[in-house]
N, C-alpha and C positions, 0 to 999 in steps of 0.2 A: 249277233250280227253275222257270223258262220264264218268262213275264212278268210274274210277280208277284215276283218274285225281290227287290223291294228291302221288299217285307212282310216279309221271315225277321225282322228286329229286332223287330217288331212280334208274335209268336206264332206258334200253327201254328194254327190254326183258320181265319185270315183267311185263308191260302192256299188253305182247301180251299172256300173262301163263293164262288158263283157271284152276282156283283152287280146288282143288277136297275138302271132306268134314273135317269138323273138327272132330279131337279125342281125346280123354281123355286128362286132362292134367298131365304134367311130376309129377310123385309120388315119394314118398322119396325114394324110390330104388335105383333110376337112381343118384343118388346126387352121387353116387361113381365113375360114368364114367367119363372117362377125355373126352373135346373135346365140352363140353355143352356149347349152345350159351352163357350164364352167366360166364364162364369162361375164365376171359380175363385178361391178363398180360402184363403190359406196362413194357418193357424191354428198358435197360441203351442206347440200343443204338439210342432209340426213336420207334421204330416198336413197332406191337402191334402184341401178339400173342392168336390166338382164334380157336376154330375147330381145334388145333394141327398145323395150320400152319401160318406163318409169315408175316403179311401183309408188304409189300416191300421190301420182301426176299425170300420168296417161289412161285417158279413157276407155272406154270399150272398143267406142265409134274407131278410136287409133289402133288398137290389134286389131278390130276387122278390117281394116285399111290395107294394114300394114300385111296381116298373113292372105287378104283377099278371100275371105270367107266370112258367110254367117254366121253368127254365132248361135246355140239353142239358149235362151234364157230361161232359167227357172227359180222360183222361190220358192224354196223348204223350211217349213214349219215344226219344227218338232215339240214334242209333247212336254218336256221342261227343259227348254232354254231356245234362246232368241232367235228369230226367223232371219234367215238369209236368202241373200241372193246370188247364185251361182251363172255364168256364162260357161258353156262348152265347147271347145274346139275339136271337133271329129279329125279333120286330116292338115293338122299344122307342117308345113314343111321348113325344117331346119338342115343345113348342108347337105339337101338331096332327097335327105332320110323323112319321112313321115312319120306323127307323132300325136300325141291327143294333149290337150290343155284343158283346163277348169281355172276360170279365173273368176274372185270371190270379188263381191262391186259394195263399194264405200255409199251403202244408203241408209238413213236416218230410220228409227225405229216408226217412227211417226210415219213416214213414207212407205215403209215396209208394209203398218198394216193396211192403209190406205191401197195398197195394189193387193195385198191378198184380197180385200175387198172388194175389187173390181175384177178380179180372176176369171179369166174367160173359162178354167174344166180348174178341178180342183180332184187330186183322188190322194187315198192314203198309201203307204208303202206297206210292207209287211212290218216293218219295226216300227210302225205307230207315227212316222211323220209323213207329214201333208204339202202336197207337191201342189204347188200352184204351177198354172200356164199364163203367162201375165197378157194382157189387153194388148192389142197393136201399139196403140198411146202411150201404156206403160212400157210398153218392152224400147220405144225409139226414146224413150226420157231413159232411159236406164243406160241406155247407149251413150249416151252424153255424161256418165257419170264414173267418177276414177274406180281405178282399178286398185285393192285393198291387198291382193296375195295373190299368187300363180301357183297353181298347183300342175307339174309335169308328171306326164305319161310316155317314158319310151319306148317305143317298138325295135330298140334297140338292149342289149344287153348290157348293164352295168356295173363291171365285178369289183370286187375291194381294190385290187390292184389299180385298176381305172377312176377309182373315185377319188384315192391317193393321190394317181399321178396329176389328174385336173384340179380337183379340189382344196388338195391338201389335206394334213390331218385333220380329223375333229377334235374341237375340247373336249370333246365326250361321247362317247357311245352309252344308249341306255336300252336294256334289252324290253323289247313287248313283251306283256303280262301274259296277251290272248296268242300268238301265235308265235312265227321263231324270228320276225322281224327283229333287226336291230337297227335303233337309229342313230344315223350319225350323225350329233349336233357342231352346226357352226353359228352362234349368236351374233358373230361380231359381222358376220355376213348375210344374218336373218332365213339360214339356212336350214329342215331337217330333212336328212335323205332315208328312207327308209329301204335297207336292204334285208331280202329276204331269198331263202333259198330254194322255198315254196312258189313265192308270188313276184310280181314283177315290181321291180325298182320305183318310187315313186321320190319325186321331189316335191319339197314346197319353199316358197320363199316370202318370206313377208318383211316388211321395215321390222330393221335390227331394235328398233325401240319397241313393239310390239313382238318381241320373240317369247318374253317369257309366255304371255296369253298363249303360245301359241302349243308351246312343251310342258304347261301346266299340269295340264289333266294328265299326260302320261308320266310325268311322275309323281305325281299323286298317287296312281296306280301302280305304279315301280314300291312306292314307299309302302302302300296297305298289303301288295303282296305279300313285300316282305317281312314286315310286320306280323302276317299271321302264322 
């Protein structure tokens, strides 16, 4: 996967995002804007609420409302394990700052293949999974359908000290097998932040009930590393 290699937890879209430069970090000003990645609400009915909208509640059709942008839809197919659908956000703007999102959409495996099969261009990647462009039809029914994980991209810079002070500490830090990424896990906030000294800070956030699917695979791979 080359040097993005410890994004794979994180979707396929961020692998294929060429990232532009870092800028300032967030300054006490912005502490008054709602919507800041650091600002996250685990509500009674288990959903977690982040960026103003609902993860397993709020649809597509309401982030692109809500940021006033289109989204790019795509579905990736990869060669063993389950096809997904990915939405991308190019220029999200949070407290001023510009920012890139991937948000992961709640669709039935039945439906999934049902639009790979109406696939308006269909091409493969270099690591063997297959990028669908989905049908005008399918891409506005997808729009109408929840939003499963948020994966963030800052164009901002996010150092330990900073992830500390907004964040909190993690239960845990578990270091990447493939690169110098380390991530810092928060379960109880459906949280992992991947920081790196190489590559640029990535977040994702999913329902705190669905966190372990989410940190599974890397460490599994923490564990066979170490193992050998």
């Amino acid at each position: 996967m080359g040097k993005h290699a410890f994004l794979s937890v994180l979707g396929f879209t961020v692998l294929t995002l060429i990232l532009g430069v870092y800028l300032s970090s967030f300054s006490e000003r912005e502490v008054s804007h709602s919507g800041l990645p650091w600002q996250i609400e685990n509500l009674q009915s288990g959903h977690v609420r982040v960026f103003n909208l609902v993860i397993g509640q709020s649809t597509l059709d309401d982030a692109e409302q809500l940021y006033k942008e289109r989204s790019e839809i795509t579905l990736f197919a990869p060669p063993e394990s389950a096809a997904v659908i990915e939405a991308f956000f190019s220029q999200v703007k949070i407290a001023g700052l510009k920012s890139k999102m991937v948000m992961s959409i709640d669709v039935s495996a039945e439906d999934i293949q049902a639009i790979f099969d109406r696939g308006a261009r269909i091409s493969t990647l270099e690591s063997g999974v297959r990028q669908v462009t989905l049908s005008d039809e399918d891409a506005e029914t997808v729009r109408q359908s929840v939003i499963s994980s948020i994966t963030y991209l800052p164009s901002i810079h996010l150092d330990a000290e900073l992830i500390v002070n907004r964040f909190g500490k993690p239960a845990e830090k578990l270091q990447d097998t493939e690169s110098d990424a380390i991530h810092w896990i928060y379960p109880d906030k459906g949280i992992d932040i991947a920081l790196s000294a190489a590559e640029k800070e990535v977040i994702q956030y999913v329902l705190p009930e669905n966190f372990n699917g989410l940190v599974e695979p890397l460490r599994a791979s923490v564990s066979k590393n170490n193992n050998n």
